[in-house]
C-alpha positions as CSV (number, residue, x, y, z in Angstrom):
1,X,-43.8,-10.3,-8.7
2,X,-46.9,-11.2,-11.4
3,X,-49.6,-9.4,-11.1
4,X,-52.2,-10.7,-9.4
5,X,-55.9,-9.7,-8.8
6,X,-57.9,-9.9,-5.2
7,X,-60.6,-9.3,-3.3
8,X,-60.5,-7.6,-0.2
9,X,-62.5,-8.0,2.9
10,X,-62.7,-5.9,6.2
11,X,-64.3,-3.2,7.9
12,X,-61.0,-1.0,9.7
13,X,-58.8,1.4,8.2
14,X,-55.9,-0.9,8.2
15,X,-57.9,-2.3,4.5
16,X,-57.2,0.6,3.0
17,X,-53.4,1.0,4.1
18,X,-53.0,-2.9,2.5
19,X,-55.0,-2.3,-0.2
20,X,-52.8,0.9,-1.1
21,X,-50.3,-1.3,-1.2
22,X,-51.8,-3.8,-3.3
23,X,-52.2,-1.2,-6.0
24,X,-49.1,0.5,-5.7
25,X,-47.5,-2.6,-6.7
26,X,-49.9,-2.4,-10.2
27,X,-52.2,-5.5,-8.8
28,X,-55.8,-5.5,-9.1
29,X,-58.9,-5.0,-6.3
30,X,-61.9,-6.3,-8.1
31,X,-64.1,-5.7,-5.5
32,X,-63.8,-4.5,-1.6
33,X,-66.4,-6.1,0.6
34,X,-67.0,-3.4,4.0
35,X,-70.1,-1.9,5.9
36,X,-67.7,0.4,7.1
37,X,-68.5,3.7,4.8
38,X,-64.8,5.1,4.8
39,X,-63.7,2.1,3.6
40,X,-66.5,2.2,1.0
41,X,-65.8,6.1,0.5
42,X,-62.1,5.5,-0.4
43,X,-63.0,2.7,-2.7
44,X,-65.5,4.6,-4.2
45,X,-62.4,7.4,-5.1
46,X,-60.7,4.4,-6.9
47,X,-63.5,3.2,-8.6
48,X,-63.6,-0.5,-7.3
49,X,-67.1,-2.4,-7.2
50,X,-68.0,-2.1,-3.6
51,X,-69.9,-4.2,-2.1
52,X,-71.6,-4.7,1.9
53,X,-71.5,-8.5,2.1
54,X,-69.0,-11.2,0.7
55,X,-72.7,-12.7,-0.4
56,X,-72.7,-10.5,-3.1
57,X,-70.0,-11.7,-4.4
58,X,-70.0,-13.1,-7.7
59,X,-66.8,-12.5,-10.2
60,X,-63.4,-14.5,-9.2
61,X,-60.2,-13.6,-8.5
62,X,-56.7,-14.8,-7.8
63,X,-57.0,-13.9,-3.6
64,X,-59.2,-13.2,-1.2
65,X,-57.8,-11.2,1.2
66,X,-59.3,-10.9,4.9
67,X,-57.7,-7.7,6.8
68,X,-59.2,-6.6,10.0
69,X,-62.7,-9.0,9.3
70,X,-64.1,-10.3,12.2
71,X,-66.9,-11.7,10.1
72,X,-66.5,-15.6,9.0
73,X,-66.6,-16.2,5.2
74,X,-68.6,-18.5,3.6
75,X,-67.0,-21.6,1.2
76,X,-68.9,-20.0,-1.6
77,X,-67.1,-16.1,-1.1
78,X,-64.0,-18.6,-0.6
79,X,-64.9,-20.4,-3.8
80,X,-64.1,-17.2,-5.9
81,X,-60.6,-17.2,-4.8
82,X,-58.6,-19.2,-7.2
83,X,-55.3,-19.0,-5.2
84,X,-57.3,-19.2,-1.8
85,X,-57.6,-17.0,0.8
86,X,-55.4,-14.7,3.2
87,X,-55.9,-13.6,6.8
88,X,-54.5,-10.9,8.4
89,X,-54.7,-11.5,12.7
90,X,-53.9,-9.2,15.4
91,X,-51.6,-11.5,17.4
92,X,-49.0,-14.0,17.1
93,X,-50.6,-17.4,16.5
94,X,-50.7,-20.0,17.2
95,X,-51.0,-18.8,20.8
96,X,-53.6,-16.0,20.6
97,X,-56.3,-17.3,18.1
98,X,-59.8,-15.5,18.0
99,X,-60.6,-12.0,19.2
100,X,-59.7,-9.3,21.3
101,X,-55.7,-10.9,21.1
102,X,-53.7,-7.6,22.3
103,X,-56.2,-7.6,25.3
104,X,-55.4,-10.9,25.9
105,X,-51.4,-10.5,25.7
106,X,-52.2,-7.8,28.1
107,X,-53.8,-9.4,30.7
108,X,-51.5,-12.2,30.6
109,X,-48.6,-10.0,31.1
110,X,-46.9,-11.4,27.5
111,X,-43.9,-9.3,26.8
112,X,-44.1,-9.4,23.1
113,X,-46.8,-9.3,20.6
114,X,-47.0,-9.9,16.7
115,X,-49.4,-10.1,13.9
116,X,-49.6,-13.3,11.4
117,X,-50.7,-13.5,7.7
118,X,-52.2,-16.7,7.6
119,X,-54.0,-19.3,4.9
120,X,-57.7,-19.2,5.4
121,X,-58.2,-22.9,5.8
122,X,-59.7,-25.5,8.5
123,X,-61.4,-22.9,11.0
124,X,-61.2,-19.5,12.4
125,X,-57.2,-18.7,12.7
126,X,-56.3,-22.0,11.6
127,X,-54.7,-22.0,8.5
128,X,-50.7,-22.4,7.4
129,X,-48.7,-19.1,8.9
130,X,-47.4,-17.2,6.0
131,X,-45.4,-14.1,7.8
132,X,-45.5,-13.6,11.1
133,X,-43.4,-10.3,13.2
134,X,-43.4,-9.7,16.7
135,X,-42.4,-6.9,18.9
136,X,-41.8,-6.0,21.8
137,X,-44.7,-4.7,24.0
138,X,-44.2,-1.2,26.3
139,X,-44.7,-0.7,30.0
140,X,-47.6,1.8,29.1
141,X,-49.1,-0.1,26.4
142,X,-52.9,-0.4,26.6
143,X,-55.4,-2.3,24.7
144,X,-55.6,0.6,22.1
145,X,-51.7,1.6,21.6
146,X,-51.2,-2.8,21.3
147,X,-53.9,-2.7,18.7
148,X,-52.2,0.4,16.4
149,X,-48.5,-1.5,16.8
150,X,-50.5,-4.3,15.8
């Protein structure tokens, strides 16, 4: 795979796990946009430009990647991304869009869950699926155990 470089966006753990990845795989983070100080602690130790809004934002880069965000991004953060942008969502879509998505599987008795990597495009949860896996969901799942699957 080219290298590529990105921005990421979030404010949960699971941003640090992908963005591991990401540079494991000898791409580049120009900046990570959090309020969430572990997240800024971590990026800190790698010595990427960190940064509390996406309205700070100012140098481009191939992606923008969203993962565990639930704040919407404005054309202009969007602008930066040459490429475009990336979504990562806690459910399967198209069928649960928006928040709180294991809950909602849940409550509605679903048997299986997923999460989808999606274009950022047209709306919240809206864009062109990229990769999507499902699994199955447990008798005792709750709320929290669907979320950490997820």
């Amino acid at each position: 795979m080219t290298p590529f470089s990105c921005i990421v966006i979030g404010n949960e753990s699971l941003l640090i796990a992908c963005a591991d990845t990401v540079l494991a795989k000898g791409h580049t983070i120009t900046a990570v946009v959090s309020r969430d100080t572990a997240i800024q602690t971590w990026a800190a130790s790698q010595g990427l430009p960190v940064l509390a809004s996406a309205a700070e934002l100012t140098e481009p880069a191939d992606w923008l990647l969203s993962i565990a965000n639930l704040d919407l991004i404005s054309q202009d953060a969007l602008s930066l991304a040459r490429k475009g942008g990336i979504n990562f969502h806690d459910g399967p879509l198209p069928r649960y869009a928006g928040l709180n998505t294991p809950n909602w599987a849940l409550i509605e008795g679903a048997d299986q869950h997923g999460i989808t990597w999606h274009v950022i495009d047209g709306g919240v949860d809206k864009g062109d699926i990229l990769a999507q896996r499902h699994f199955d969901i447990a008798e005792d799942d709750t709320a929290y155990s669907l979320n950490a699957k997820c």
